[in-house]
C-alpha positions, 0 to 999 in steps of 0.5 A: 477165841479165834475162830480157826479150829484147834488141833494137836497139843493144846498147852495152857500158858499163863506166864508162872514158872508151872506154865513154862515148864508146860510149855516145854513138855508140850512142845516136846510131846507136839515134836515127838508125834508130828503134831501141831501146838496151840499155846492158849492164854485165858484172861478175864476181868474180875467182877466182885460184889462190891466196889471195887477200884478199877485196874489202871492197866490195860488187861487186855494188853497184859494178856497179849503180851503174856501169850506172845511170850509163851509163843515166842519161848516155844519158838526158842526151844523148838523153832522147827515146831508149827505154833500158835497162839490163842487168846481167850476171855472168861472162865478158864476152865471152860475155854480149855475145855472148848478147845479140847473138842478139836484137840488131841491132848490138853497140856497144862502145869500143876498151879498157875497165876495170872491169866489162870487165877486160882490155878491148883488142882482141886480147881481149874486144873482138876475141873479140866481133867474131870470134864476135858473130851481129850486126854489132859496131862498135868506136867508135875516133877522134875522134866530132866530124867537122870542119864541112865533113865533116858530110855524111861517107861510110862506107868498105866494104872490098870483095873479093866473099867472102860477108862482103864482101857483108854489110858493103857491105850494112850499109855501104848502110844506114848511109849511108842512115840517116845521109844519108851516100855510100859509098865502096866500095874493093878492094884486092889486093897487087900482083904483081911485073911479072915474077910476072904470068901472060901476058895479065894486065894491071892494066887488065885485073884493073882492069876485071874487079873493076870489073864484079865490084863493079858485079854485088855492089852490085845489091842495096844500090843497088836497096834503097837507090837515093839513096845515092851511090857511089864505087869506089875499086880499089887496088892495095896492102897492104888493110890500109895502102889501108883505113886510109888511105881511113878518114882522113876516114871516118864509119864504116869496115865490113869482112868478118870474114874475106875472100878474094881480095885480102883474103887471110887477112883475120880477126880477128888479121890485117887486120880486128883490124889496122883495129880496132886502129888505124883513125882512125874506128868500125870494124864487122865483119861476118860472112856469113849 
């Protein structure tokens, strides 16, 4: 990997139409907040447990030219952006998650080919959003918002663990960046009536995680007071009330794992749940 550090967005490529559509949500993201944008392909040779032929084509060469596309795509639709390009070798998911330690957030699409082989949520996509040190943003859905969406909203799955805080932290920049609101939402599965302790009722656990978000927001509305906030308090599976509220997100932000409402929320559990079938991009955070 080059040796000069990587910072700004990094985006990884891999030529697969997922990858394009990468490409294009990065270079936006690195625009709209000043940043520069690192476009990094990974390739590798195959080494399996038998015999195997060896490729006549020159895979190094392959990979090159792979990158100087996706270099040159960011180019054509943002020539005013500051971009370079990064050539790895070896494990995918390990040298996207090297270049995380510099970056300010990792961009990558929901399956791949070429250079990423294997590339669906579950293996590079997923082990990347599990361990990256930097918010990661699998972009998902359709990237064009209908006309009367255009101002949009970033939805923020919310359920006070240290996780939680990093995303509605992200969530608030984001919208701020972007001219976006925010819709904050806590969910929790519900309890069967008879199951409920006494003095314990919804309004009373309504009121409680109401005051509970009031005091976690306090720093995202002091740093960004311009930003319109709703909070949604929903009694449901988080994975069902998180996607359904996604249906006309810009931008879906969760913790990479939660407690609370959100209880076993890693990735394999709700959070790889929404990278899997969330109908927009899909951040994952983890607590500082």
């Amino acid at each position: 990997m080059n040796d000069e550090p990587i910072t700004g967005v990094v985006v990884g490529y891999d030529g697969s139409t997922g990858g394009v559509q990468a490409l294009e949500w990065a270079a936006a993201e690195a625009r709209t907040r000043g940043l520069p944008l690192t476009v990094l392909h990974v390739w590798d040779v195959y080494v399996g447990g038998g015999p195997i032929a060896m490729p006549v084509v020159d895979l190094r060469a392959v990979a090159e030219e792979n990158l100087g596309n996706g270099v040159e795509h960011v180019r054509k639709v943002a020539p005013e952006l500051s971009v370079r390009g990064v050539l790895a070798r070896g494990q995918a998911a390990a040298r996207l998650i090297e270049a995380g330690h510099g970056a300010d957030m990792l961009v990558l699409g929901p399956r791949g080919l070429g250079g990423f082989v294997g590339l669906v949520l579950g293996s590079v996509g997923a082990q990347v959003a599990a361990h990256a040190p930097c918010p990661v943003v699998i972009v998902r859905g359709d990237l064009v918002p209908p006309p009367e969406q255009v101002h949009g909203h970033v939805v923020v799955g919310v359920d006070g663990s240290p996780a939680s805080r990093e995303a509605l932290a992200l969530g608030f920049a984001e919208a701020a960046a972007h001219g976006w609101d925010v819709r904050a939402v806590v969910a929790w599965e519900a309890v069967p009536e008879k199951e409920v302790p006494p003095l314990v009722d919804e309004a009373g656990m309504r009121d409680a995680a109401a005051a509970r978000m009031a005091r976690l927001m306090i720093p995202s509305r002091e740093l960004h007071p311009d930003v319109k906030v709703q909070v949604d308090i929903v009694a449901g599976a988080p994975r069902e009330v998180l996607l359904a509220a996604a249906e006309e997100a810009r931008l879906l932000v969760v913790g990479s794992r939660g407690l609370g409402g959100f209880r076993g929320l890693l990735l394999g559990s709700v959070s790889h749940a929404l990278l899997h079938h969330a109908p927009c991009p899909v951040a994952v955070v983890h607590a500082a």
